[in-house]
C-alpha positions as a Markdown table, in Angstrom:
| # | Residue | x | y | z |
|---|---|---|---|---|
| 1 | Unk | -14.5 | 9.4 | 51.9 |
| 2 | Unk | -12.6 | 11.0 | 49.5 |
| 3 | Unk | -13.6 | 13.5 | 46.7 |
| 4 | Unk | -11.3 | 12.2 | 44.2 |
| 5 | Unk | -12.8 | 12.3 | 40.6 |
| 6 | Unk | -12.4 | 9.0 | 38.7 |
| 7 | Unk | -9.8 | 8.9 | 36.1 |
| 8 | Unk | -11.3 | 7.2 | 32.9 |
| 9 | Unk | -9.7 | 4.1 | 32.1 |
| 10 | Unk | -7.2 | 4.9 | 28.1 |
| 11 | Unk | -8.2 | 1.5 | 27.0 |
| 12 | Unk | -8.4 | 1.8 | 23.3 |
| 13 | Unk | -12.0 | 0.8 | 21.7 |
| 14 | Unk | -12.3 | -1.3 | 18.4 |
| 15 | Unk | -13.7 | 2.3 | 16.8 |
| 16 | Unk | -10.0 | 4.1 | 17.8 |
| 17 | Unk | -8.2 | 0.9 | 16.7 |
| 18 | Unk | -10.2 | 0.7 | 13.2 |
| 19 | Unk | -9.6 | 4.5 | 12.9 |
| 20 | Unk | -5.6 | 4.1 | 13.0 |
| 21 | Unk | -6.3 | 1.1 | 10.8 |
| 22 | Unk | -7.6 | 3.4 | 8.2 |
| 23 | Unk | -5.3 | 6.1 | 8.1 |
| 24 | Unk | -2.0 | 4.0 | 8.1 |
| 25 | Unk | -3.5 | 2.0 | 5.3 |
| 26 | Unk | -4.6 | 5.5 | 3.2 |
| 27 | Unk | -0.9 | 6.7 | 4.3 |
| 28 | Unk | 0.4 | 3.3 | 2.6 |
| 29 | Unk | -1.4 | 3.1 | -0.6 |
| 30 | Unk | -0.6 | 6.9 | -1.1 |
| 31 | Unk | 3.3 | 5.9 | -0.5 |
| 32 | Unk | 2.8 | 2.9 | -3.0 |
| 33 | Unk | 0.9 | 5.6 | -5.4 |
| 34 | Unk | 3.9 | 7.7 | -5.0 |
| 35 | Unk | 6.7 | 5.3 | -5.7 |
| 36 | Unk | 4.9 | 3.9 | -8.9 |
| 37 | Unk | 4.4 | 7.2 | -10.6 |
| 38 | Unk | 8.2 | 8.4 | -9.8 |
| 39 | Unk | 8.9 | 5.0 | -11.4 |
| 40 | Unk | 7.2 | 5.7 | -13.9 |
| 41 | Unk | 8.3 | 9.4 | -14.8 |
| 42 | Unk | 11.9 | 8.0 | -14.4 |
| 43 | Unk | 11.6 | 5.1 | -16.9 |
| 44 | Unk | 9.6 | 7.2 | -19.1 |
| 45 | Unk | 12.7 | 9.7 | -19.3 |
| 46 | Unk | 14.9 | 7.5 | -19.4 |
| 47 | Unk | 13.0 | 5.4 | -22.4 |
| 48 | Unk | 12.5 | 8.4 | -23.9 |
| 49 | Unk | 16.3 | 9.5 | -24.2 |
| 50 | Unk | 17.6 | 6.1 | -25.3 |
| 51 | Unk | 14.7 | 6.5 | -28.0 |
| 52 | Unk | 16.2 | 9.7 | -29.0 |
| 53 | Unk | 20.0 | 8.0 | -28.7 |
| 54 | Unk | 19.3 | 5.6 | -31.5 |
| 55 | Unk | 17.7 | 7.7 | -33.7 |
| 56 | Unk | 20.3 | 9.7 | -34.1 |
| 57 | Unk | 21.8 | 11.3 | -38.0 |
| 58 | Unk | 25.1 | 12.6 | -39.3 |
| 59 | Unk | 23.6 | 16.0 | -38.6 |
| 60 | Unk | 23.5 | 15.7 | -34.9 |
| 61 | Unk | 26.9 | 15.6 | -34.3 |
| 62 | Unk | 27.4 | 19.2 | -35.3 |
| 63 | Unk | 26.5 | 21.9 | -33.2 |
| 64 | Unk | 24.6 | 24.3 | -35.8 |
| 65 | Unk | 23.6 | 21.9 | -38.6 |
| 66 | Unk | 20.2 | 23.0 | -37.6 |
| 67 | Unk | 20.7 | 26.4 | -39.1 |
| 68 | Unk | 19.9 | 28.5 | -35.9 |
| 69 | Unk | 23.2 | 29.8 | -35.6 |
| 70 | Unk | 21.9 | 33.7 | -35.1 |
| 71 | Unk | 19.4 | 32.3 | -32.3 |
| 72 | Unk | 22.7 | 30.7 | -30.5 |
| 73 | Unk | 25.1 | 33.8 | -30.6 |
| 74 | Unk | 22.3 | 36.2 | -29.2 |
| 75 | Unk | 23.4 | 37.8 | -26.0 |
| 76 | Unk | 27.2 | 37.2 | -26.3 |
| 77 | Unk | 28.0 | 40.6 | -26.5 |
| 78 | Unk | 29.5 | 43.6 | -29.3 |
């Protein structure tokens, strides 16, 4: 006889399967989560600018027809 300890069979158990279930599904709906609001933020933008686009006036076309001509200039130098 032989005093060889007995290596433990790696079979996986239904409670180490269901526990891999669980985190690749939680990884997934995070990715899905993810990907919608980046969607999201990116049509929002991009809504938002074609918004602005089409509401433009006569005025926008110039670059100080706001009147904030001092607040551009500041820092140019003397």
């Amino acid at each position: 006889m032989l005093n060889e300890p007995e290596v433990p069979a790696t079979e996986e158990t239904e409670e180490d399967k269901l526990g891999e279930h669980k985190a690749l599904r939680a990884i997934g709906w995070f990715s899905v989560g993810m990907a919608a609001a980046s969607l999201g933020i990116f049509l929002g933008f991009e809504l938002r600018s074609w918004y602005k686009f089409k509401r433009r006036t006569p005025y926008d076309f110039y670059s100080h027809s706001d009147g904030s001509a001092a607040i551009s200039e500041y820092g140019v130098g003397i």
